[in-house]
N, C-alpha and C positions, 0 to 999 in steps of 0.2 A: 943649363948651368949644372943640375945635379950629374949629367952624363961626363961634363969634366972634374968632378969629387975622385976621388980615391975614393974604393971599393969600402975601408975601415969607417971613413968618416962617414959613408951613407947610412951603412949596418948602424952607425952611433946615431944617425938624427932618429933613424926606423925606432929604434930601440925606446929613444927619448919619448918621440912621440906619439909608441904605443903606451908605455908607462903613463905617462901624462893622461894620456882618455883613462886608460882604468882605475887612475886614483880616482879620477874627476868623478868616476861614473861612480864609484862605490856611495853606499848612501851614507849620512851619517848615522852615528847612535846618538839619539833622540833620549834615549834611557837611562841617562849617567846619575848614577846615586847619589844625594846630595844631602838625605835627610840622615839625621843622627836618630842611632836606634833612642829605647828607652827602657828606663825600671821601673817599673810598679811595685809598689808596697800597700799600693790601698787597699788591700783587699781583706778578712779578716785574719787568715793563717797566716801572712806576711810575716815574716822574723828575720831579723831584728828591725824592729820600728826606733824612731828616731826618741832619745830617751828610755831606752831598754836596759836591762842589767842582764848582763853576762860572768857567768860562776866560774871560777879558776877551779880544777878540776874535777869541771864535767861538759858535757856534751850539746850542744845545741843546732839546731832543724836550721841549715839556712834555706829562708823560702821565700820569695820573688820572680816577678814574671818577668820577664826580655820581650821587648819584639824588637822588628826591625821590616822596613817596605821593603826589604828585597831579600836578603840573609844576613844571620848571626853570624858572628866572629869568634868571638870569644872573653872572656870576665876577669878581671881579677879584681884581690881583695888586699886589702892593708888593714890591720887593726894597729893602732899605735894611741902612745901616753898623749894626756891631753892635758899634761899636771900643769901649762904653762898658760893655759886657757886661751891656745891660739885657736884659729876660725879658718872652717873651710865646709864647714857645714852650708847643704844645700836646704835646711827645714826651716821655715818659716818658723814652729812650736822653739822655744828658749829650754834647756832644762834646768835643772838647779845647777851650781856647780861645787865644788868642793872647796878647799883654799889651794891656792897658789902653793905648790910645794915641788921640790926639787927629784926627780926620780933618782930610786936605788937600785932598785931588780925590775926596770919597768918590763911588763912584757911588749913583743911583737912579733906580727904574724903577715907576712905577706904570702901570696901565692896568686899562679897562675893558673886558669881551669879551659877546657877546651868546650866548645859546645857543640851537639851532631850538626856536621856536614849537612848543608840544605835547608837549616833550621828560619824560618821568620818569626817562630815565638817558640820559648823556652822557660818551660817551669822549674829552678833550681829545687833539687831534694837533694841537700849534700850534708853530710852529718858534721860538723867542726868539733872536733874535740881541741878541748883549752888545758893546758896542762894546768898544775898548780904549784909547779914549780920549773925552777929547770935546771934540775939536779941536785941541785945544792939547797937555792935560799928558795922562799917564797917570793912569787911575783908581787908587785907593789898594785893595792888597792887604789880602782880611786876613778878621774876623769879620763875616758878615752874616745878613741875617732874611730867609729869604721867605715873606711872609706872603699866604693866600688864603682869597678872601670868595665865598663859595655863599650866592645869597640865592635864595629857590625864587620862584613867582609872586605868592604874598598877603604875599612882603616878610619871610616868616621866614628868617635865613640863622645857619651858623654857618662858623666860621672853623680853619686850619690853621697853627699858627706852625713854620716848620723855620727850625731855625739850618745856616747854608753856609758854605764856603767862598769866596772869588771872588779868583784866583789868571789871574798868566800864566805861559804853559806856555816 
């Protein structure tokens, strides 16, 4: 039967049926990352701990550990008002909070941070400066969030809600 095929159609089942053995044969990946890295603050130089005060302008140590079972990605951060006493906080601890009030110059701060290539733990030593103004008026005192995103290499990440303070001294 195959000696009355066209020459094309034989070439196409060859083709087909070596393709097919080499997928087959290939092994799986067994290793597919599935665990979300993590942040640690327990530790005692940890900053900012959940109910911390943060100074408009000056400078503060951000410091927290990353792992991750395979490799780091990369971090980011949000600082924002929290005048409305909304919840996204990951802390079990409550802080006080202030009154309900409306922002006027709230501040905010997002940004993105890169972590080395190959990393499965990473100790952040990044210095934040906070302005204490932004140009013009002074930032509004009071309740806020800072919020940070650990996303590991294959894009799993989870996140740290600390409620702050952000005060001038």
């Amino acid at each position: 039967m195959i000696s009355k095929m066209k020459p094309e159609m034989v070439k196409y089942i060859i083709v087909l049926a070596v393709s097919l053995f080499v997928f087959s044969a290939c092994s799986s990946d067994d290793s597919v990352d599935d665990i979300k890295p993590t942040i640690d603050i327990n530790f005692e130089e940890a900053f900012p701990k959940n109910c911390a005060t943060i100074y408009f302008g000056e400078s503060f140590d951000l410091k927290m550990l990353f792992s991750d079972n395979v490799e780091l990605g990369s971090f980011s951060i949000d600082i924002h008002n929290n005048f409305d006493h909304h919840s996204h906080s990951t802390e079990i601890d409550e802080c006080n909070l202030g009154v309900v009030k409306t922002p006027v110059n709230p501040f905010v701060f997002i940004n993105d941070y890169a972590i080395p290539q190959g990393s499965k733990s990473y100790e952040t030593n990044l210095s934040i400066m906070i302005p204490a103004t932004d140009g013009n008026d002074s930032y509004d005192e009071g309740d806020y969030h800072f919020y940070i995103r650990l996303t590991d290499k294959e894009g799993w990440s989870t996140q740290k809600g600390l409620s702050i303070k952000m005060k001038r001294r």
